[in-house]
C-alpha positions as CSV (number, residue, x, y, z in Angstrom):
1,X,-19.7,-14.3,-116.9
2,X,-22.6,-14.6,-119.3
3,X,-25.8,-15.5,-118.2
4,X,-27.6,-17.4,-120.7
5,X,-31.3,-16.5,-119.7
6,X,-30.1,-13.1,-121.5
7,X,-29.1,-14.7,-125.1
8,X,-32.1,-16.6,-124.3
9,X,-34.3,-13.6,-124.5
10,X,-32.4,-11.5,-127.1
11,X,-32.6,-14.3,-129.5
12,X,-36.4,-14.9,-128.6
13,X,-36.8,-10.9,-129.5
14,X,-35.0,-11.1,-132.6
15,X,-37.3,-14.0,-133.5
16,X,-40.8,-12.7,-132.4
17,X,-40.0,-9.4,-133.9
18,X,-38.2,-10.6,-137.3
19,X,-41.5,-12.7,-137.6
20,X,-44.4,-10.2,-136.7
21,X,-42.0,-8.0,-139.2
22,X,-42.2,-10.2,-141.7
23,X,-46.0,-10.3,-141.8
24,X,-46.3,-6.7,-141.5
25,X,-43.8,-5.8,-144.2
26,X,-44.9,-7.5,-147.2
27,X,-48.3,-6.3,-147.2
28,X,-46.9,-2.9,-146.4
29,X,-44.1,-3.1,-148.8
30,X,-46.2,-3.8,-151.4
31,X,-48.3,-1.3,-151.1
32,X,-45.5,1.3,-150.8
33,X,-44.3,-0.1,-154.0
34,X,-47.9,-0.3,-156.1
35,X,-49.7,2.1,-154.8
36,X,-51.1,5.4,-155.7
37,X,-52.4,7.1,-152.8
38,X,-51.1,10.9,-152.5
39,X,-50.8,10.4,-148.9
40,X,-48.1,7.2,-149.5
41,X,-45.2,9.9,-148.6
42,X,-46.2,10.4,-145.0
43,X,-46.2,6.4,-144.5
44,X,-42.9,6.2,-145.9
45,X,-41.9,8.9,-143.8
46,X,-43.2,7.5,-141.0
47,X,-41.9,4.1,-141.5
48,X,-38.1,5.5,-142.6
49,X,-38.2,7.6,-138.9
50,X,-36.3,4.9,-136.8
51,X,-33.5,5.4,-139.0
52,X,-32.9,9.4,-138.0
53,X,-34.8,9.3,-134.7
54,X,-32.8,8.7,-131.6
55,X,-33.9,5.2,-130.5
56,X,-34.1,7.0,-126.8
57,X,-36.1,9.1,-127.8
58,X,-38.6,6.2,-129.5
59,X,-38.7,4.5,-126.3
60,X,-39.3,7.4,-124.2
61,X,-42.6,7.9,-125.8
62,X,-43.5,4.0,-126.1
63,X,-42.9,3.9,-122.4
64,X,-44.6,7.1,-121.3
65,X,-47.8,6.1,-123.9
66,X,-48.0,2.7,-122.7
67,X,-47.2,3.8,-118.4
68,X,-50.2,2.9,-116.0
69,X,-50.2,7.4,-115.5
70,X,-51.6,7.4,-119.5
71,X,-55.0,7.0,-120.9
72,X,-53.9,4.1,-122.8
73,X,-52.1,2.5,-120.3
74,X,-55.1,3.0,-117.6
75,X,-57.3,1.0,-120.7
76,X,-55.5,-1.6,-121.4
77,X,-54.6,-2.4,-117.6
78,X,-58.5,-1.9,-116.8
79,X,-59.9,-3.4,-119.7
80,X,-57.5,-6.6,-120.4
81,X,-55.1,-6.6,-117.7
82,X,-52.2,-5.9,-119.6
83,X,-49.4,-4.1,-118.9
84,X,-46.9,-3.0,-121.2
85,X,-44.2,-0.9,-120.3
86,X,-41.2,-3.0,-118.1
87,X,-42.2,-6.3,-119.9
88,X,-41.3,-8.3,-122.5
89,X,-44.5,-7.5,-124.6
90,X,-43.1,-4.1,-124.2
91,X,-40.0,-5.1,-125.7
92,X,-41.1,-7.1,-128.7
93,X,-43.6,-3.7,-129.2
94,X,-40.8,-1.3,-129.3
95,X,-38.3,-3.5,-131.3
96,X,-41.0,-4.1,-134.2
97,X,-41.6,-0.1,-134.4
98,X,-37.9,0.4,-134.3
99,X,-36.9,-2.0,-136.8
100,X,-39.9,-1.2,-139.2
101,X,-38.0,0.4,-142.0
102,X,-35.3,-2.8,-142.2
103,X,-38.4,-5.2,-142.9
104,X,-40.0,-3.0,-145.4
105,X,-37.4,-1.0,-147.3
106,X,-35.6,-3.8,-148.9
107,X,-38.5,-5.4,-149.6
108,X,-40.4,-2.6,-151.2
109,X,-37.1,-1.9,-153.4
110,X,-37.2,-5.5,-154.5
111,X,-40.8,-5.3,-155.5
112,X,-40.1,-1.7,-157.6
113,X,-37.2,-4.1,-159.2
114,X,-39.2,-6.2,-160.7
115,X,-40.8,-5.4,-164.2
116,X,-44.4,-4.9,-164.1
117,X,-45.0,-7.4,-166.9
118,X,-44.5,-9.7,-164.7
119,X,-47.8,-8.7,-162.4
120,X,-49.9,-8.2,-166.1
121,X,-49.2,-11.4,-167.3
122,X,-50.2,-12.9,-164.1
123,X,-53.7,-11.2,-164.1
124,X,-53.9,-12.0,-168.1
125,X,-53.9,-15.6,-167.1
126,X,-56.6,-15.0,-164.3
127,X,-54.6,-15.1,-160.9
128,X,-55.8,-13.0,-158.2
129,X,-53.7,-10.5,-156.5
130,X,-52.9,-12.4,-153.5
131,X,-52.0,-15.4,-156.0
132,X,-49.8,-13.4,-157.9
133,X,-48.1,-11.8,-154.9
134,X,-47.5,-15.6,-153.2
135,X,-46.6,-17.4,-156.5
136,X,-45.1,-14.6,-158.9
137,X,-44.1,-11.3,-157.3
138,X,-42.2,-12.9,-153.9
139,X,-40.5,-15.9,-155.4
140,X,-38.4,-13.5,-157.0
141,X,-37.2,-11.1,-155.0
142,X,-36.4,-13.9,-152.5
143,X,-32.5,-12.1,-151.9
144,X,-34.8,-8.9,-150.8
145,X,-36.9,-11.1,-148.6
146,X,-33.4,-12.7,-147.3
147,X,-32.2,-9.3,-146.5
148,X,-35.1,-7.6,-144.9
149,X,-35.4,-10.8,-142.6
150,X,-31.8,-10.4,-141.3
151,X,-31.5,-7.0,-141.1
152,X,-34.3,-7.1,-138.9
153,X,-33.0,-10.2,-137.0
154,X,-29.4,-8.4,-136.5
155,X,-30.9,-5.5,-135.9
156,X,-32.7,-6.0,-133.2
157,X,-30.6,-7.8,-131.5
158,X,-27.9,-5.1,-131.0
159,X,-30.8,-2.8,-130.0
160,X,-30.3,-0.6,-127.3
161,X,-31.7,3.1,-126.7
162,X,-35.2,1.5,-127.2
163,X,-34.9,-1.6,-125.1
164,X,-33.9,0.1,-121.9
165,X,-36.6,2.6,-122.3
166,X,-39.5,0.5,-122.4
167,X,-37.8,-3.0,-120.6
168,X,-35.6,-1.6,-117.9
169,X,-33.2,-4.0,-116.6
170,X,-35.3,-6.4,-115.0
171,X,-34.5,-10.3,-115.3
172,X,-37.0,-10.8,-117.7
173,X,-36.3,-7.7,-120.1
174,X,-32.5,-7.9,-119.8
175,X,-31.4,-8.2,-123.2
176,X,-27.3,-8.3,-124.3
177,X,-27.2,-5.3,-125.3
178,X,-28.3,-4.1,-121.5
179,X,-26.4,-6.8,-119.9
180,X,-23.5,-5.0,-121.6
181,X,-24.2,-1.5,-120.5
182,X,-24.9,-2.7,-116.9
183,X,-21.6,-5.1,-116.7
184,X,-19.2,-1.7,-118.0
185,X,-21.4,0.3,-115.4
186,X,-20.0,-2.4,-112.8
187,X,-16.5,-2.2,-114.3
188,X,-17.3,-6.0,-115.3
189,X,-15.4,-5.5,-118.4
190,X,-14.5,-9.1,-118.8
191,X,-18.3,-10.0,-119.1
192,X,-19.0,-7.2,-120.9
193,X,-16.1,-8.5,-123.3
194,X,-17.5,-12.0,-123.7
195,X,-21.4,-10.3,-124.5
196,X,-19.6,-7.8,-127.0
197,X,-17.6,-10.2,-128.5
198,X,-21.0,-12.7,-129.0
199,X,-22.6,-10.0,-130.7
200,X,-19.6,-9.1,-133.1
201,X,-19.0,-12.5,-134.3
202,X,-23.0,-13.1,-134.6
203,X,-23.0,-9.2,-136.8
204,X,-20.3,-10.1,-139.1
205,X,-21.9,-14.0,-139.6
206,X,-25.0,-12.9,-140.3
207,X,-24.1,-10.0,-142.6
208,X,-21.6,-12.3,-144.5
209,X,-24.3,-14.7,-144.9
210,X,-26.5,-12.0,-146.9
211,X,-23.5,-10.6,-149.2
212,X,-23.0,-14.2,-149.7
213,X,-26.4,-15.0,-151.0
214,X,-26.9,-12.2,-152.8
215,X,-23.7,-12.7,-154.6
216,X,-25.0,-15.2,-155.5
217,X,-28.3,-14.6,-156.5
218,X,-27.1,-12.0,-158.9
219,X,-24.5,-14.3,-160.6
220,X,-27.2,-16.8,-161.0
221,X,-29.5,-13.7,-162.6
222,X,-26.8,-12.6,-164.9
């Protein structure tokens, strides 16, 4: 059966960490896409790792940098009281670092998209650069923005490999995609069924909804 204190806190995840994402990524993106640093490879290399790295292997680290036994685990604990690893603040941590690269990546391809008259004639008629990022550049490449935010949202929500690594299976870090693994583990399969099932239906809404749009948006281009 499924417990709803679990969707409760996937779905707070997905939001938390589609949101600090969102933040995050624009600036980010938009430097990836404009600027000229020599050193911009290693970001985007560092940002695109989640994709090729073994989530497991992502939260591994997390948990054993943020553990009481490590330096910056013993500071944070001593200094602000904070402990990171087996909580949700954990959680939302690890999901933003895991689903950095489906934030920024669409984004920073819709701002390469654009043509770079577009930022000229901005600064021709005297806007600043935040101005012409708020008011030019991201009001069109709105169907980027659309699918960075739902990627993220989706993806974090089937996370897994990360999630168990720095959350554990306690009641307040027990996310679907745990309550799955736990429920097989108890041969539970008709709750793991209804939790899968959720999930699916949510993956191929939400992933419609962005074909959909951006059908759309390039009909409406064109």
């Amino acid at each position: 059966m499924i417990e709803w204190n679990t969707i409760y806190i996937t779905f707070k995840l997905a939001i938390i960490t589609t949101s600090v994402l969102l933040l995050v990524g624009i600036p980010l993106a938009y430097w990836l896409a404009y600027g000229s640093s020599k050193l911009k490879f290693i970001f985007e290399a560092l940002i695109a790792l989640p994709l090729v790295l073994p989530p497991t292997v992502l939260g591994f680290y997390l948990l054993i940098a943020f553990s009481s036994q490590s330096s910056l685990g013993k500071f944070l604990d001593s200094h602000f009281n904070l402990s990171i690893a087996f909580t949700f603040s954990g959680l939302v941590i690890g999901s933003v670092i895991y689903s950095l690269p489906f934030m920024i990546q669409p984004i920073q391809a819709g701002f390469q998209q654009l043509s770079p008259s577009l930022k000229e004639a901005s600064y021709t008629l005297g806007k600043s650069r935040w101005q012409t990022l708020t008011m030019v550049l991201l009001p069109n490449i709105k169907s980027a923005l659309l699918t960075g935010i739902v990627l993220s949202f989706a993806h974090t929500i089937g996370e897994f490999g990360v999630v168990l690594m720095i959350g554990g299976n306690l009641d307040e870090t027990r996310v679907a995609s745990i309550a799955i693994f736990d429920s097989v583990n108890r041969l539970d399969y008709a709750t793991a069924h209804s939790y899968s099932l959720l999930l699916l239906l949510f993956s191929f809404v939400i992933l419609a909804i962005v074909y959909f749009f951006n059908k759309k948006a390039m009909t409406s281009f064109r």
